[in-house]
Every structure is written in structure tokens, then in C-alpha cells.
C-alpha positions in Angstrom: 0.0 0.0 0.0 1.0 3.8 -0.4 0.0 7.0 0.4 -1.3 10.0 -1.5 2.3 11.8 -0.3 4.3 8.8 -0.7 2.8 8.7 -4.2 3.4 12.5 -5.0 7.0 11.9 -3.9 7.2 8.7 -6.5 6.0 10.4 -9.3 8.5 13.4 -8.8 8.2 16.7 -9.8 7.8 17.5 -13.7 5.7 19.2 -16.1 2.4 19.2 -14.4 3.6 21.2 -11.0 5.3 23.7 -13.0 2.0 24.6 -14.8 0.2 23.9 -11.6 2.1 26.7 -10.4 2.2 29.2 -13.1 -1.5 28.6 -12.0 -1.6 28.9 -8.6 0.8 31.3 -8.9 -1.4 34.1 -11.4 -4.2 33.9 -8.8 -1.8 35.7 -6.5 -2.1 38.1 -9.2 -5.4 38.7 -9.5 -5.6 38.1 -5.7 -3.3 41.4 -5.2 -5.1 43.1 -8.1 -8.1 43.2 -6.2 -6.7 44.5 -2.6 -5.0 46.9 -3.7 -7.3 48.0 -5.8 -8.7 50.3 -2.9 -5.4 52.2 -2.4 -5.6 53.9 -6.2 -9.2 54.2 -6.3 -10.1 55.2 -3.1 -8.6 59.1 -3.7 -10.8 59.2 -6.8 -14.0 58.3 -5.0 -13.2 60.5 -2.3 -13.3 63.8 -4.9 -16.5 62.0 -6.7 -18.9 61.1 -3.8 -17.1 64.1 -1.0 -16.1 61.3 1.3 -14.7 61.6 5.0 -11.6 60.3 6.1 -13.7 57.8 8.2 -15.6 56.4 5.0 -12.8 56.2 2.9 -10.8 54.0 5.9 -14.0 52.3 6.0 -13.6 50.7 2.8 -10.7 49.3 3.1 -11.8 47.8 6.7 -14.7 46.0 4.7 -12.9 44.5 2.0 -10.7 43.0 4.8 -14.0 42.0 7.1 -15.5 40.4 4.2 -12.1 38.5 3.7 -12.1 37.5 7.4 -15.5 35.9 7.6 -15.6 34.1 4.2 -12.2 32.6 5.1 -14.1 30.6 8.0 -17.1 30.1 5.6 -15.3 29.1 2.6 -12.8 26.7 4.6 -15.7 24.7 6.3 -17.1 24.0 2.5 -13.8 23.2 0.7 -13.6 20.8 4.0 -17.1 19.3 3.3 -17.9 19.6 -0.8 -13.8 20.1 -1.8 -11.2 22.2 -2.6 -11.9 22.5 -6.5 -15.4 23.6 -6.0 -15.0 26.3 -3.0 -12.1 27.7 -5.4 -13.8 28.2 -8.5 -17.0 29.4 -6.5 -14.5 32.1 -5.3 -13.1 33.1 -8.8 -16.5 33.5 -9.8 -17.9 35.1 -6.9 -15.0 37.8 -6.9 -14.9 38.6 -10.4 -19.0 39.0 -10.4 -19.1 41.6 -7.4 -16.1 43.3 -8.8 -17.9 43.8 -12.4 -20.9 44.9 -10.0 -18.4 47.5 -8.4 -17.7 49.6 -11.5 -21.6 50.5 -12.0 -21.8 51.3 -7.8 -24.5 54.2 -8.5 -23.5 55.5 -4.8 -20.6 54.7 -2.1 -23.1 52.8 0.0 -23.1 50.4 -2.6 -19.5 50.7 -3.4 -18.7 49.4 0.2 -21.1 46.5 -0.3 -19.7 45.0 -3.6 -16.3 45.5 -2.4 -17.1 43.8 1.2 -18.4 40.9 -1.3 -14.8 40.8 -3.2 -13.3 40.8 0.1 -15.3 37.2 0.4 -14.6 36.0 -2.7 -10.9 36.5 -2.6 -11.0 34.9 0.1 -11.5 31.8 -1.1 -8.3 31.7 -3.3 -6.4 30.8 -0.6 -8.9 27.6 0.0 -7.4 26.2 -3.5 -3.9 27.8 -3.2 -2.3 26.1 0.2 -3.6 22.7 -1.3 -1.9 23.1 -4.5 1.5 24.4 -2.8 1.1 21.3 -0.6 1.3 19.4 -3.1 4.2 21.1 -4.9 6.1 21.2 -1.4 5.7 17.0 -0.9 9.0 17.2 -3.2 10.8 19.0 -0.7 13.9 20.0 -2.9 11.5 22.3 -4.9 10.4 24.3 -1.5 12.4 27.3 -3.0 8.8 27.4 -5.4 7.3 29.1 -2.4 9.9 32.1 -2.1 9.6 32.4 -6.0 5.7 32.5 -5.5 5.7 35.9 -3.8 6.8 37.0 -6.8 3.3 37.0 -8.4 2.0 38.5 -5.7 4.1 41.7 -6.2 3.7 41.4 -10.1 -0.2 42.0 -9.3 0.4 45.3 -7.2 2.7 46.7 -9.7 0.4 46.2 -12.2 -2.8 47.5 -10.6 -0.3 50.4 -10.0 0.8 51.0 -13.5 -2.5 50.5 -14.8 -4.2 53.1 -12.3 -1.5 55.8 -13.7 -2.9 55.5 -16.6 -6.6 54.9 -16.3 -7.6 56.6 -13.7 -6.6 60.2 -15.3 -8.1 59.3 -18.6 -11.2 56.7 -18.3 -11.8 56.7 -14.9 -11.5 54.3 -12.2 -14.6 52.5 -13.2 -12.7 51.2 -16.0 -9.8 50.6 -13.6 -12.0 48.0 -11.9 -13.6 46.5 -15.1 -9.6 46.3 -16.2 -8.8 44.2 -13.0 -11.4 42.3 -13.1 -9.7 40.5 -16.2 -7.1 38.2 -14.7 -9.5 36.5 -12.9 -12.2 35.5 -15.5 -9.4 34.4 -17.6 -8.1 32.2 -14.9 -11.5 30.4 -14.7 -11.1 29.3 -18.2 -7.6 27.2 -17.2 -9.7 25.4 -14.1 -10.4 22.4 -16.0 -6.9 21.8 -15.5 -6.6 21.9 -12.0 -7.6 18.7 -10.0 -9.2 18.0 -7.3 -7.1 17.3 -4.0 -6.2 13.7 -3.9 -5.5 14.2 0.0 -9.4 15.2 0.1 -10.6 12.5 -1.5 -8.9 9.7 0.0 -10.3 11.7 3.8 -13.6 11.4 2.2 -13.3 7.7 0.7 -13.2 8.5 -2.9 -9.9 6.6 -3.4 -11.2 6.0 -7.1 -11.1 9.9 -7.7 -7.9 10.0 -6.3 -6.1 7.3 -7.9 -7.0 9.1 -11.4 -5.9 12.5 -10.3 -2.6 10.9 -9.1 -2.2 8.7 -13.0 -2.9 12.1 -14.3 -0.4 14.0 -12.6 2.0 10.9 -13.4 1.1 10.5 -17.1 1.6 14.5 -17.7 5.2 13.9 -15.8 6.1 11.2 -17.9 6.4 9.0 -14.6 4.3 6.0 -13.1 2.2 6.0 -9.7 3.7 3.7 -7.1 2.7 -0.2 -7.1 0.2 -1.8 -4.9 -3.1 -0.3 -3.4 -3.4 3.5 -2.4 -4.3 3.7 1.7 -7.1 5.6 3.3 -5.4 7.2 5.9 -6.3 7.2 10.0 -9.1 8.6 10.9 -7.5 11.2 13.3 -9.7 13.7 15.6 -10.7 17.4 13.6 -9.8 20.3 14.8 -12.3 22.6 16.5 -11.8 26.6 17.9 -11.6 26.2 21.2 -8.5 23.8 20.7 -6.8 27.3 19.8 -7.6 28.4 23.0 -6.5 25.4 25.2 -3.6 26.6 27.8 -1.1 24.2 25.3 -1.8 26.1 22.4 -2.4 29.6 24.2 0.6 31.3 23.7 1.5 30.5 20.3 -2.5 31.2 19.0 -2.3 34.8 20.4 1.4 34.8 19.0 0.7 33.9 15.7 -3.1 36.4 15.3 -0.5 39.1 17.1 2.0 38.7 14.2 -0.7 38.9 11.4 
């Protein structure tokens, strides 16, 4: 028998991980595209609507709220319906609302749709850490992680660029409909994304997972391991309050501290 690491490990990494993460990697792209978003447009919609101080802050403070309670949301369905589903929900979700956001008629609705984006982004990550995960099994190619920030800072300096030269001429509404692009256009490349293996072996499906790991294999050039792929031990789930227990204290309030 073997597991879904041990068989991720045999078949090595080839062809398949590096277009996984080209991938992965562009929705850190339109990921970034999409926050920082706010901090070009907001000085534009402060002039249109006569904003405060307070409501401009404000919308950044949504985008970021939305982004905090879909991550719980979104994580508890990838966990139950699966990781491929949750994270084209969330490409779709975010690229709708933002669409939505360049015809806000007032900034009541502005905050809204952008709250929504907030959500949907905030799914990306749902998809993303499985993806690395499976990337990082073949632990030589761990510098893929440092090179993945990479996209993430392409994405700001776009947004950037383009705002410089949108924004004067026309206007941020078409800023948003522009950024809205890399993230439709990554929907159209999801058919090549798998489903977790890990997820469905924890959910029984070894059949499901047994094709995605010949697929991986036969786009490597490479051959899954012999013998029977392993469900592996059912081990306790995690729950909130364990974050809280006097073992994990310290290093919970660390870690939120630090973010």
C-alpha cells in the first residue's frame, strides 16, 4: 500500500507542477489586483462622492471583514464539498461583485460589492495552500514558495501602472472592469486543476484520487507507485476552542498578534 504523499514523492516533480504553479501562482495576481485595488481608487471616490476620512478607511476595513468571515465560511465548505469547487466558487464570486463595483450608483453600494470581493478572494487561498502542498511533498522544490511571492508583487505593480494611466483618462470604473480580467481568464484554465487527492482519500473517494494521481503521473512522464493507495487514520478534527486550550495559548495569540 501507499500513500497520496508517498505517491506524489514517487511520481516526482515534472511538467504538471510547474504549470500547476504558473496557476496557482497568477491567482496571487489577480488576488493582489483586487486589494490593492482600494489604495488607487479610493482618492478618486473621495473627490466623486465628498467622502470623510472615516468612510474612505471604511472601505478598506470592509474588504478586509469580508475577507475575514468568508475565510471561515469558505474553509468549512472546501472541507465538506472540496477544494476545487470552493475555489472556483471564489473566482467566480469575486470577479462577479467586482464587475458589480464599476456601476456602484452611490458609495453605500461601493462598500457593499467590495465587502463581497473581500469574500470571494477569500476563497483563493482555500485552493492555493492545497496546491503548494502538493508542490512542497517534493521537498527540494520548496524554494517554489519564495519564487511564489513574486506573483504576488507582479499583481500590485500592475494595478499600480494600470491606475497611472486609467484613472486620469477613463476613470477608475474602468480601472476595476480592467482588473477584473485576470481572474475571469483564470477560470477558463480550471479544467486543469484537479481535485485534492488528499481530500478524496479523507472522504473515501480513493477511485477519484487514484485518477488525479495517474494524471499527474502520465503528464510527468512518470508512473504512480505499485500496490493499493491507503485511506489514511481517521485522526480527531480540529475545532476553535483547541486554539484556545492553555497548550496552544501562547503560540495562538502569537501567531493572530503577528498577522
Amino acid at each position: 500500500t501507499f500513500t497520496v504523499e508517498e505517491a506524489v514523492e514517487t511520481i516526482g516533480f515534472g511538467r504538471f507542477h510547474i504549470v500547476l504553479f504558473l496557476i496557482m501562482g497568477s491567482t496571487g495576481v489577480a488576488e493582489a489586483m483586487e486589494i490593492m485595488l482600494i489604495a488607487v481608487v479610493s482618492p478618486v471616490i473621495r473627490c466623486e462622492w465628498q467622502l470623510q476620512d472615516w468612510q474612505v478607511a471604511l472601505v478598506t476595513t470592509m474588504v478586509f471583514f469580508g475577507y475575514m468571515v468568508f475565510s471561515i465560511v469558505l474553509g468549512l465548505l472546501a472541507d465538506r464539498y472540496g477544494r476545487w469547487k470552493i475555489l472556483l466558487l471564489s473566482f467566480l464570486w469575486a470577479a462577479y461583485f467586482s464587475l458589480l463595483t464599476s456601476f456602484a450608483p452611490s458609495y453605500i453600494w461601493f462598500v457593499f460589492l467590495r465587502t463581497m470581493v473581500g469574500g470571494g478572494v477569500a476563497g483563493h487561498a482555500q485552493g492555493r495552500k492545497e496546491n503548494k502542498q502538493i508542490i512542497a511533498v517534493c521537498s527540494c522544490f520548496n524554494p517554489f514558495f519564495s519564487l511564489g511571492k513574486v506573483f504576488w508583487l507582479a499583481g500590485s505593480l500592475l494595478i499600480i501602472g494600470l491606475a497611472s494611466v486609467v484613472n486620469p483618462t477613463i476613470g477608475w470604473r474602468w480601472l476595476i472592469r480592467i482588473a477584473s480580467i485576470p481572474g475571469i481568464l483564470l477560470i477558463l484554465v480550471f479544467k486543469f486543476i484537479p481535485e485534492s487527492a488528499r481530500y478524496n482519500v479523507s472522504t473515501g473517494n480513493v477511485a477519484a484520487a487514484m485518477a488525479t494521481l495517474q494524471k499527474i503521473a502520465k503528464i510527468n512522464g512518470t508512473a504512480v507507485p505499485e500496490g493499493v493507495l491507503r485511506e489514511p487514520t481517521k485522526e480527531k478534527r480540529g475545532r476553535f476552542k483547541d486554539l484556545i486550550h492553555p497548550k496552544y495559548l501562547r503560540t495562538s495569540l502569537q501567531i493572530w498578534i503577528i498577522w
